[in-house]
C-alpha positions in Angstrom: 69.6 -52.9 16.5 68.7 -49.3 17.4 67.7 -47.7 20.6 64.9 -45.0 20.1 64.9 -42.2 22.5 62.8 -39.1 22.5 63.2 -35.7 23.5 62.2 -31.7 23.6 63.2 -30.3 20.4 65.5 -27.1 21.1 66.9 -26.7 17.7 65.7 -28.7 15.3 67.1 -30.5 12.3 67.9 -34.2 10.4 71.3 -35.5 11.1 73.6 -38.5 11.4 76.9 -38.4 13.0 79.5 -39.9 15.5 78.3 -39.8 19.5 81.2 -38.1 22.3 80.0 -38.8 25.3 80.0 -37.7 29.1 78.7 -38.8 31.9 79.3 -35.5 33.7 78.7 -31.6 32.8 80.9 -30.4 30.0 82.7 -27.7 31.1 82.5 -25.7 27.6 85.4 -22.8 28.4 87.9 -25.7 30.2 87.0 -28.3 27.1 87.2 -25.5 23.8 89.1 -22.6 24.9 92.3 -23.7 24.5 91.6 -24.6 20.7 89.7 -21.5 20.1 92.7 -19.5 21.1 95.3 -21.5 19.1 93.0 -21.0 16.2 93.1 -24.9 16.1 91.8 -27.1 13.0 90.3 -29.3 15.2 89.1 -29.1 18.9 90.5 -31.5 21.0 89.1 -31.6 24.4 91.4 -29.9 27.5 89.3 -30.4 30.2 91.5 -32.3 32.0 88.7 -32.7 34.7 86.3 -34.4 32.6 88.1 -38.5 31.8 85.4 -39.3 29.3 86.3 -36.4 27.1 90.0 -35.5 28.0 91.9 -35.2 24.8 89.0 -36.2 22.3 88.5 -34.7 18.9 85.0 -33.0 19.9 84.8 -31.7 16.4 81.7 -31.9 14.2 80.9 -34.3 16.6 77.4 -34.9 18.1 78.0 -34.9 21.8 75.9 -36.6 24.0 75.7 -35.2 27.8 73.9 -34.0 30.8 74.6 -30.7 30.6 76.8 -28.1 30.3 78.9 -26.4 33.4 81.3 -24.1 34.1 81.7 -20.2 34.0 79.2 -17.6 31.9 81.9 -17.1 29.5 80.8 -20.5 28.2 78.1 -20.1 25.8 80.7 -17.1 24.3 83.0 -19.5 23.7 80.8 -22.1 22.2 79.4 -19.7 19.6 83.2 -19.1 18.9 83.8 -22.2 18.1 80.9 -23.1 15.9 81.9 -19.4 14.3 85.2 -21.5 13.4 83.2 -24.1 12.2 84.1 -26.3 14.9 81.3 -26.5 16.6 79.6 -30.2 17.2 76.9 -31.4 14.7 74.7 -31.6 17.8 74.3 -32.1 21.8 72.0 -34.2 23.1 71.2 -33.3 26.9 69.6 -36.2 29.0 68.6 -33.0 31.5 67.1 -29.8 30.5 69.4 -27.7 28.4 71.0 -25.1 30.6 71.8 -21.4 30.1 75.3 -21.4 29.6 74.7 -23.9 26.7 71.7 -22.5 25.4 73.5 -19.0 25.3 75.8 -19.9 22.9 73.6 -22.3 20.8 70.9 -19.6 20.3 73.3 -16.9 19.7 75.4 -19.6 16.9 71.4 -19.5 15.4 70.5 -16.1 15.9 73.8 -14.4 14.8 76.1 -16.7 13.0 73.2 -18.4 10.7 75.0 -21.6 12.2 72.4 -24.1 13.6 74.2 -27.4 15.9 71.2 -29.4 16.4 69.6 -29.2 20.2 67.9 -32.1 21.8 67.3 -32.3 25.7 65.4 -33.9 28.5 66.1 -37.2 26.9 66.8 -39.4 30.4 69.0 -40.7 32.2 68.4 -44.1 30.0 69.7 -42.2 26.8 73.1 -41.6 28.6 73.2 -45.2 30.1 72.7 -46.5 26.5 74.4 -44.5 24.1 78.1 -45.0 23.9 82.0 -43.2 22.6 81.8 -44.2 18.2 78.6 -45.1 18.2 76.0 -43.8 15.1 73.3 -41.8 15.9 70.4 -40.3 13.6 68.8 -37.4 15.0 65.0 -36.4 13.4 63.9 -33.4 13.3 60.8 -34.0 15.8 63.4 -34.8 18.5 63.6 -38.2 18.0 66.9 -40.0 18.5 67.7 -43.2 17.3 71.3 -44.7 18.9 72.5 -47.3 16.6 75.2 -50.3 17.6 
């Protein structure tokens, strides 16, 4: 059975991938830095701060969340890492995307020709429902479908 949610369409695009999900901000510097530095294959989450992601592969993944939090120096770092091509497929945002994420998003976009796939203000349900593994098909007029 699938759960249908729909949201504002930030960056648009059809996908299908494999959900990460927090139920608090994602601190992007604390969570990719580290990897970005290594010049890592993967990212693996090391935001020790943040259980529900701590030591996760966060690659190519399509990461469901809040928002994003942490210092200005995030939404560099996230276009870095999507530069790498290891990025996430997508982030969901039950809130209203925020600057820090947005930033590096627009600027992956703008710059890099590199699109992740933007979906916010999809609720509070969205988080409650979706879940760590679980598929989820993205449309391109926002609509996300969170399948068990």
């Amino acid at each position: 059975m699938k759960k249908v949610f729909k949201g504002r369409v930030v960056l648009p695009g059809n996908t299908t991938g494999e959900a990460v999900v927090s139920r608090q901000g994602l601190n992007i510097l604390a969570s990719y830095q580290k990897s970005a530095l290594k010049k890592a294959k993967r990212v693996i989450c090391a935001d020790q701060n943040n259980p529900d992601l701590y030591k996760k592969d966060l690659t190519n993944k399509i990461i469901c969340l809040p928002q994003t939090i942490g210092s200005t120096t995030g939404g560099m770092v996230l276009e870095t890492v999507i530069q790498m091509g290891l990025g996430p497929k997508a982030m969901l945002f039950a809130e209203h995307i925020d600057s820090l994420a947005a930033a590096g998003l627009i600027l992956s976009e703008v710059w890099l020709k590199k699109r992740v796939i933007t979906i916010d203000q999809l609720g509070t349900d969205f988080l409650n429902a979706v879940q760590d593994g679980q598929t989820i098909e993205i449309k391109e007029d926002g609509t996300v479908l969170v399948c068990s």
